[in-house]
C-alpha positions in Angstrom: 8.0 66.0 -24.5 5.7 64.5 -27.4 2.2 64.3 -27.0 0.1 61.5 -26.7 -1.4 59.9 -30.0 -4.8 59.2 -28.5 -5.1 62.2 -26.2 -4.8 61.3 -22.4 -1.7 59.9 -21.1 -2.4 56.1 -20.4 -1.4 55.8 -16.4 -1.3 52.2 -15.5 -3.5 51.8 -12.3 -1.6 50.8 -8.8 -0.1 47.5 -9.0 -1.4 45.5 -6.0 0.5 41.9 -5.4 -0.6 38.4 -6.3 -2.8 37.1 -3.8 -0.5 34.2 -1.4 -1.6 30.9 -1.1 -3.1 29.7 2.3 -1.6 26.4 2.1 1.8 24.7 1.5 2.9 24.1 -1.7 2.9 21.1 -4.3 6.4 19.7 -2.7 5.8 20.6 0.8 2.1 18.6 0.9 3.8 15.7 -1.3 6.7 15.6 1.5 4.3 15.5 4.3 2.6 13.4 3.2 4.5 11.1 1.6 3.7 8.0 3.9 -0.4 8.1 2.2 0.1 8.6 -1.4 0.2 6.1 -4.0 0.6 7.3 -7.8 -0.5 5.9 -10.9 0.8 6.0 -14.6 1.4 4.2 -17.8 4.0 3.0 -19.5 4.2 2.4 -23.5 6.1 -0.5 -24.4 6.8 -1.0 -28.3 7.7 -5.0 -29.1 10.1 -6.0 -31.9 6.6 -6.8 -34.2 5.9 -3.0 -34.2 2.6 -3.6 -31.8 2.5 -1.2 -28.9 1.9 -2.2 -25.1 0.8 -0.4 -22.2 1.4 -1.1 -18.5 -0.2 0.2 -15.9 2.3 1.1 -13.2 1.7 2.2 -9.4 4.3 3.5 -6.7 3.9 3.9 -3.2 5.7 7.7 -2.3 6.5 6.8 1.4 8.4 3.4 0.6 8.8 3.9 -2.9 7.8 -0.1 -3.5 6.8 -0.4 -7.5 3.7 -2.2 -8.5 3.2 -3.5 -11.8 -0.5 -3.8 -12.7 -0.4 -5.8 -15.6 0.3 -5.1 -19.3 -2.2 -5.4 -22.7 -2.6 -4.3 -26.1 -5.7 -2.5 -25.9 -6.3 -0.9 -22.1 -10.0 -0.1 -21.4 -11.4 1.6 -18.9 -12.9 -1.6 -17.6 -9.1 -3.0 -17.9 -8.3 -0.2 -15.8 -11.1 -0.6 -13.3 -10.2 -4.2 -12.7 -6.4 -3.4 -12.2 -7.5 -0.9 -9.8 -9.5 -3.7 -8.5 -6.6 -6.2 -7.9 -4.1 -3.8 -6.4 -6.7 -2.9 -3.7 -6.6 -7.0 -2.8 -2.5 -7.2 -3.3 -2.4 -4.3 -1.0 -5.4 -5.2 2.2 -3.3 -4.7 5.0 -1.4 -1.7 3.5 -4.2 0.0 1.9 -5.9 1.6 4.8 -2.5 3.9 5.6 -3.4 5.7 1.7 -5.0 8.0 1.3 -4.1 9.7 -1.5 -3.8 8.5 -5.3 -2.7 10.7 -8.0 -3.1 10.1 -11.3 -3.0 12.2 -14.4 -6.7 12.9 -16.5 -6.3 9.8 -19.1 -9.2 8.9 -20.4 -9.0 5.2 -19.4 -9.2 6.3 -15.5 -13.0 6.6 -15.6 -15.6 7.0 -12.5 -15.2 3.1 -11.2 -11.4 3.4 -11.2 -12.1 6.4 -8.6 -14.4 4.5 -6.7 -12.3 1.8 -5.7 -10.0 3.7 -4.0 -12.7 5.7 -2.7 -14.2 2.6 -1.1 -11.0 2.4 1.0 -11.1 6.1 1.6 -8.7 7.1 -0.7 -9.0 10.5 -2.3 -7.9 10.4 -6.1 -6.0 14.0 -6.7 -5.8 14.8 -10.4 -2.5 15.8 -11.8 -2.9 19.4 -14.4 -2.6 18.7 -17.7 0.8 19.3 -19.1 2.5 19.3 -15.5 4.6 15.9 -15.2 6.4 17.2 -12.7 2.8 16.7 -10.1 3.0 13.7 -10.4 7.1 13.4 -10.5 8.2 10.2 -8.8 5.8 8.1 -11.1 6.9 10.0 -13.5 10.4 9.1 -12.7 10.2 5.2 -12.1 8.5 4.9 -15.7 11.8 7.2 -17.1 13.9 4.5 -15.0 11.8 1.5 -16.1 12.4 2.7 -19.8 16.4 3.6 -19.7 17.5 0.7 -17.7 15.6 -2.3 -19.2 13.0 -1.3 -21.8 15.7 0.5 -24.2 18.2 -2.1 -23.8 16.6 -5.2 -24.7 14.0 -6.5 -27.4 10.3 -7.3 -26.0 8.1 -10.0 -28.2 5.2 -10.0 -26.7 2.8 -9.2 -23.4 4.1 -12.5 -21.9 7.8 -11.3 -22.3 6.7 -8.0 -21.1 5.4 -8.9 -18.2 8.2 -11.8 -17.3 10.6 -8.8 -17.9 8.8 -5.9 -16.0 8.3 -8.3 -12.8 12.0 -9.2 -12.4 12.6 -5.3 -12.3 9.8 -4.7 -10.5 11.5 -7.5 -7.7 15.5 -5.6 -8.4 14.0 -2.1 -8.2 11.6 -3.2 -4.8 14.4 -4.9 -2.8 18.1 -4.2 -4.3 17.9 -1.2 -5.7 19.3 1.6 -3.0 17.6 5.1 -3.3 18.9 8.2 -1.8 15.7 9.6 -0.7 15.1 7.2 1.8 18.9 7.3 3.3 
């Protein structure tokens, strides 16, 4: 047997297993709770004029119903902040049963975006960075929303964007079957 280069023989120490988790997991808390989340994303639309748009999309998990916020040029966070600010009136009646809202850490979701929803007692959870897959069914519809209408047609402008987005926002929301809710 050869002798060890640097003396004593390295003995790793006793291996002791990870620590569990006390809670349930990412799926099992998204499941259960399914009927009081709402998530939150944006979509990059690029016109035929080269000029890129963003809209601001937001799902409900338990119904799966698609809002569109609007769409601009130039989101600020103030943009953002008053979009927060109009779903919170669209959704009045609805918007006491949330009480989650996840969203991922872009810059344009500042403090006030928060506190809207926090006004209503709705807790904003952060998705990690690099992890799509936390915040998966928005995730999704903006995947669907690209391969079903925005790569197979030419937008011109935030106008046609929006015209566009609406009608599948109305398909998607009452024609549209989806297998996760039988």
């Amino acid at each position: 047997m050869p002798r060890p280069r640097f003396g004593k023989s390295f003995t790793p120490p006793a291996s002791t297993p990870p620590p569990q988790r006390s809670g349930p997991t990412w799926h099992q808390f998204l499941t259960a709770q399914a009927h009081g989340i709402i998530a939150a994303d944006f979509l990059h639309i690029d016109t035929i004029f080269l000029k890129r748009l963003h809209a601001l999309v937001f799902i409900e998990h338990g119904t799966r119903r698609l809002h569109l916020a609007d769409v601009t040029a130039h989101p600020t966070a103030a943009w953002t902040a008053q979009q927060a600010r109009n779903l919170a009136i669209t959704l009045e009646c609805r918007m006491h049963l949330m009480r989650f809202l996840i969203r991922d850490r872009d810059s344009k979701y500042i403090r006030s975006f928060d506190a809207i929803f926090e006004a209503v007692g709705v807790d904003t959870l952060l998705s990690p960075p690099r992890a799509p897959r936390a915040n998966a069914i928005c995730e999704r519809v903006v995947g669907t929303l690209r391969r079903e209408i925005l790569d197979r047609m030419l937008i011109y402008n935030e106008a046609h964007a929006v015209a566009t987005l609406t009608e599948c926002m109305c398909h998607y929301n009452g024609h549209r079957p989806r297998q996760s809710r039988q």
